[in-house]
C-alpha positions in Angstrom: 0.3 25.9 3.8 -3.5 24.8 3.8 -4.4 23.0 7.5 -6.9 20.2 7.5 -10.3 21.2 7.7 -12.5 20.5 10.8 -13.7 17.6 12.2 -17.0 16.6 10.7 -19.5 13.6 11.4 -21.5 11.8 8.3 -24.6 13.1 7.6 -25.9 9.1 6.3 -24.3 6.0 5.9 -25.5 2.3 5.3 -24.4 -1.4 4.1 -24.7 -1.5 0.4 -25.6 -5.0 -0.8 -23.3 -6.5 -4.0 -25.6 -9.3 -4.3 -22.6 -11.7 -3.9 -22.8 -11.9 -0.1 -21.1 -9.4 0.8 -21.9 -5.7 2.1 -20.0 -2.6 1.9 -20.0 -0.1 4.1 -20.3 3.7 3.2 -20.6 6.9 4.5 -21.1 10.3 3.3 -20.0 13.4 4.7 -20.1 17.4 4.0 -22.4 19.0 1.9 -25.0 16.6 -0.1 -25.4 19.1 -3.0 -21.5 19.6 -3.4 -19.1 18.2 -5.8 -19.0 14.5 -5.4 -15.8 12.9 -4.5 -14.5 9.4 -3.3 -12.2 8.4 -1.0 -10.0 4.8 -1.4 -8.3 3.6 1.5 -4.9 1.8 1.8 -3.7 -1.3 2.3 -5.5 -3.2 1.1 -7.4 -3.9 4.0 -7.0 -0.8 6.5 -10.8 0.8 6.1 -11.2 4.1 6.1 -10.7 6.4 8.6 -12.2 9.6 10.1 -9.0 11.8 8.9 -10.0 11.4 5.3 -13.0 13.5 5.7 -10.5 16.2 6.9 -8.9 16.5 3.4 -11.8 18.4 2.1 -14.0 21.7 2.1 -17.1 20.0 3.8 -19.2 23.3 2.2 -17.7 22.3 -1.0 -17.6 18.2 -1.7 -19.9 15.5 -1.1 -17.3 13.3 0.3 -17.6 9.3 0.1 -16.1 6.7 2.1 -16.7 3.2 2.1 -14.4 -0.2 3.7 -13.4 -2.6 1.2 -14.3 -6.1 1.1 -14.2 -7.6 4.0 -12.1 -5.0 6.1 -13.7 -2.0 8.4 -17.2 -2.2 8.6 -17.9 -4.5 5.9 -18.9 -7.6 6.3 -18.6 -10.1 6.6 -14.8 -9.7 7.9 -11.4 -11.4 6.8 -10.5 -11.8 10.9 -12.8 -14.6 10.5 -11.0 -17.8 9.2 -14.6 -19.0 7.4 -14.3 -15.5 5.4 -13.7 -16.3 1.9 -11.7 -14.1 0.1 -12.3 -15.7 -3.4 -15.0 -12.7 -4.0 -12.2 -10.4 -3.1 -10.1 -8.9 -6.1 -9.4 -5.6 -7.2 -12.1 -5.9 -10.1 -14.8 -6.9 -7.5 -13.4 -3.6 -5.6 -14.0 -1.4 -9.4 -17.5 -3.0 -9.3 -18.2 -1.8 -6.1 -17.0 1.5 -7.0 -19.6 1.8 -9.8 -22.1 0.2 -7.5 -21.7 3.3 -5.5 -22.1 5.9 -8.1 -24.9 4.2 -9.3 -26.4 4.3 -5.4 -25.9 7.7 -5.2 -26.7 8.5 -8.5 -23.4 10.8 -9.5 -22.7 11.1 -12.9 -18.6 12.1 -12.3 -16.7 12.2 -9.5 -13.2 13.6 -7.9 -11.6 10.5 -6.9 -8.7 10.5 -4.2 -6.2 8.1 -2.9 -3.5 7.1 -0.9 -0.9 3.9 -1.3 -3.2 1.1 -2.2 -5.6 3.6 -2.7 -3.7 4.7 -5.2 -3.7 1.6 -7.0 -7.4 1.2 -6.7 -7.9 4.4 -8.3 -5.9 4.0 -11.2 -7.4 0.7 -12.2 -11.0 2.4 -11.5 -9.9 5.2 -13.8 -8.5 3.2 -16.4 -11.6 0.9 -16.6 -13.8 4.2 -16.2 -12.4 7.0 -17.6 -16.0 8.6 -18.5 -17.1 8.6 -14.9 -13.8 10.3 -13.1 -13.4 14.1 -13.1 -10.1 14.1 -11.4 -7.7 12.5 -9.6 -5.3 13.1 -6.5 -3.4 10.5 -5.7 -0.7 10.2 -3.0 2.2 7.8 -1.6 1.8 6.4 -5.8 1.9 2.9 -6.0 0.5 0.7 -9.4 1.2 -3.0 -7.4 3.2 -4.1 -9.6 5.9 -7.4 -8.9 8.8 -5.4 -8.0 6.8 -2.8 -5.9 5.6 -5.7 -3.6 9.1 -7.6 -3.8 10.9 -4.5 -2.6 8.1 -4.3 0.3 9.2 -7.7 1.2 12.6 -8.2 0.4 13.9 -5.4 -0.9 14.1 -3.3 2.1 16.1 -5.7 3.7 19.3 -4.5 3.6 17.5 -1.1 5.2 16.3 -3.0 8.7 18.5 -5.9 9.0 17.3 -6.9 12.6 14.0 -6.4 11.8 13.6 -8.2 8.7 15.7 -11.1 10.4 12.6 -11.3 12.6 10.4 -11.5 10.0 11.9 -14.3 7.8 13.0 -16.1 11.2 8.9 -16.2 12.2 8.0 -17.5 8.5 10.1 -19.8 8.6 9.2 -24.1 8.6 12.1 -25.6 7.4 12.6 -24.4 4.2 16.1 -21.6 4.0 15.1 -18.1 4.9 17.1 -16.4 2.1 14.8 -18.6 -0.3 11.6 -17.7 1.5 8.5 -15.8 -0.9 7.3 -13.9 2.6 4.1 -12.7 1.0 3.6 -16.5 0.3 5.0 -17.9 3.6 2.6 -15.5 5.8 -0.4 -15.9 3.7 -0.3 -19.8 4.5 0.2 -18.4 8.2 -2.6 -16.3 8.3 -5.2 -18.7 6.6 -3.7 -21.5 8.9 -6.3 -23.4 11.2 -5.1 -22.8 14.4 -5.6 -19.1 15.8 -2.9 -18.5 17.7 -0.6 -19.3 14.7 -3.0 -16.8 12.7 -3.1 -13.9 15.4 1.2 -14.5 15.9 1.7 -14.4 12.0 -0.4 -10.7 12.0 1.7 -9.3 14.6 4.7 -10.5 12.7 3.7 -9.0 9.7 2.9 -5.9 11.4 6.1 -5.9 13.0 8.0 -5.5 9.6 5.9 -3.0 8.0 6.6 -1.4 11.3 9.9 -0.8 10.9 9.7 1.2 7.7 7.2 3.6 8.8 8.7 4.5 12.6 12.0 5.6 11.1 9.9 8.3 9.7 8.0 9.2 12.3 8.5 7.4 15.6 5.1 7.7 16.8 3.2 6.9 13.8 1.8 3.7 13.9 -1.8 3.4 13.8 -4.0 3.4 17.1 -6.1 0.6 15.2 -2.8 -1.7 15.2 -3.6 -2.5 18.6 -6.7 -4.2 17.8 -5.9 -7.9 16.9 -8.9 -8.2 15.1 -7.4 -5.2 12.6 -4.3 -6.7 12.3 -5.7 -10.5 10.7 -8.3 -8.7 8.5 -5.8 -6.0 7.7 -2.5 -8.7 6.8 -4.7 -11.4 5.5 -6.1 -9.0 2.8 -2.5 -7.9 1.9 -1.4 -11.2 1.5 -4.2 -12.5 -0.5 -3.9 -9.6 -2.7 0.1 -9.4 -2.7 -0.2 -13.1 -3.3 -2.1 -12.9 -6.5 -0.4 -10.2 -8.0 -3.4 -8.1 -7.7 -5.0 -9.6 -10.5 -3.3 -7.3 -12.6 -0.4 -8.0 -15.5 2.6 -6.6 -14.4 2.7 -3.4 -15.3 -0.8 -3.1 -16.2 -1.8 0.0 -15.0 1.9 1.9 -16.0 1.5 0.5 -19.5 -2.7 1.4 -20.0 -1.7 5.4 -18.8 -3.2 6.5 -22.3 -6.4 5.7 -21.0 -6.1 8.3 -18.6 -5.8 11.0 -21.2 -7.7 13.9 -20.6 -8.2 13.3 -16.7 -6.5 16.3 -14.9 -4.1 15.0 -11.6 -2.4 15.8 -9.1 0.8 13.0 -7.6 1.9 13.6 -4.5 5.1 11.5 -3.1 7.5 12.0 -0.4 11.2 12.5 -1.2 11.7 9.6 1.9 8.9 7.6 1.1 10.3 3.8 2.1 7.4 2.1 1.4 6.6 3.8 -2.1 9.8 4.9 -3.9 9.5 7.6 -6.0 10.3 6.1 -9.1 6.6 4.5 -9.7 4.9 8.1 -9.3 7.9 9.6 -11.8 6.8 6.9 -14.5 2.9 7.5 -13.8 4.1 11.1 -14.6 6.0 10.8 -17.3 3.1 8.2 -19.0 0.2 11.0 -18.2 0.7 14.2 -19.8 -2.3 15.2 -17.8 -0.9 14.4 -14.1 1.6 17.2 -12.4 3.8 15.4 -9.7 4.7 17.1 -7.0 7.3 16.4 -4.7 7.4 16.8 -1.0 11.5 17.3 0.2 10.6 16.5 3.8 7.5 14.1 3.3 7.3 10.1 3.4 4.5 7.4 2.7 2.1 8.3 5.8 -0.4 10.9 5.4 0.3 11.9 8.8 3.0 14.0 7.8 1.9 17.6 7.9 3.6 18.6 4.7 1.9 15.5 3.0 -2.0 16.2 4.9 -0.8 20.0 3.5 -0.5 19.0 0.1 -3.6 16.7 0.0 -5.7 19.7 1.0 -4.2 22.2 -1.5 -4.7 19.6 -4.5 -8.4 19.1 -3.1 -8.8 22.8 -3.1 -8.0 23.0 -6.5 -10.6 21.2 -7.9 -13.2 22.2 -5.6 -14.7 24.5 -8.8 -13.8 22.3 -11.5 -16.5 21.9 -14.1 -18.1 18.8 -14.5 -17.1 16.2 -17.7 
């Protein structure tokens, strides 16, 4: 199976300005005259990381990375308390994607991404089909209700201690079998004391925890250990989980026919926890044009070396593709 190509370093990067008071951070990697492709991180909220650039032929792709709103190298960042988030929404993140293209002046683009990123890309594609040349998209998620409620409640019966833990640190009174967690820690993490903040995105880390080192037991994230990453990352999950996304439930599932004519590749893990693999089978079945594969021994993290395999090998396909 196809390894992970070397480590490579950006040959530019810069703060891109929305004009809205924010500024996105980007980079761009490999080889400037190659195919152009853009890389969506999860989360929302985790930034991108220097693995990503791994995933393709640097003599090939112009690879693209930038930090969401507000997380990364963005600014300014959701850690701060005085960071609104109102300018914050997955259609502000589509209109920074087109900001970008414009920037760089690409006409189509490959356009990969993992959990959230997955999300992201779909709702990019749908609202952009003309500008998106193909997809690969891995650990599929859409974000829709009953995605994020079996993140938060669903799972329970999977990590009982654990998810006692969780409820148990949300809780102010009200019963913990009626608790809305996303809710509950999204008034936690936007709470004015810091200590309350800073203890709510260790709790929240904690759960999601849980689900990810029963697949691999060392795979939590070096970044987790930064407390600044953990209330930018969990405040920009809860402020997105909280408002549904800004999508109608469903939304991207039930708009698939504006995908038509897009070639893709799904990837999803047989033991994928966090992303079940019924929401990449439905994107499947709704887009003749997508092939789903599934990986027997794989999960949600890209860490997985069958998953980081599979990545590349979709990449590599398209490395030639013609332009639309």
């Amino acid at each position: 199976m196809s390894a992970l190509y070397p480590e490579i370093e950006p040959y530019d990067h810069g703060l891109l300005d929305t004009g809205d008071g924010n500024l996105i951070y980007w980079e761009a990697s490999g080889n400037p005259a190659g195919r152009p492709t853009l890389v969506l991180h999860g989360g929302p909220g985790s930034g991108c990381s220097t693995t990503a650039r791994r995933y393709f032929d640097p003599d090939a792709y112009r690879i693209i990375l930038f930090d969401q709103r507000n997380c990364g190298r963005s600014l300014p960042s959701a850690a701060d308390p005085e960071t609104d988030l109102s300018l914050n929404t997955t259609w502000h993140l589509v209109a920074d994607i087109e900001r970008l293209r414009v920037f760089f002046d690409i006409d189509t683009w490959l356009v990969f991404g993992n959990s959230w990123g997955s999300t992201l890309a779909l709702a990019y594609a749908e609202t952009h089909p003309q500008r998106v040349a193909a997809i690969v998209i891995s650990g599929v998620t859409t974000t829709r209700r009953s995605e994020v409620d079996w993140l938060y409640r669903g799972m329970a019966p999977l990590f009982p201690e654990e998810w006692h833990r969780f409820r148990q640190a949300a809780s102010s009174g009200s019963r913990e079998q009626d608790q809305d967690m996303v809710a509950a820690y999204h008034h936690l993490l936007n709470h004015p004391d810091s200590e309350t903040r800073l203890k709510a995105a260790r709790d929240w880390h904690d759960w999601e925890a849980a689900s990810i080192l029963l697949a691999d037991p060392e795979g939590l994230p070096r970044r987790w250990a930064d407390p600044a990453y953990l209330l930018t990352r969990a405040r920009i999950i809860t402020h997105y989980f909280a408002n549904g996304a800004w999508l109608d439930d469903g939304q991207l599932l039930n708009n698939a026919d504006r995908l038509a004519g897009i070639p893709a590749i799904l990837l999803q893990g047989r033991f994928d926890i966090e992303a079940p693999l019924v929401t990449a089978w439905e994107l499947a079945r709704a887009w003749p044009q997508s092939e789903l594969q599934i990986l027997p021994h794989a999960a949600h993290s890209t860490a997985n070396p069958d998953m980081s395999a599979a990545i590349v090998a979709a990449t590599d396909r398209f490395r030639h593709l013609h332009q639309k």
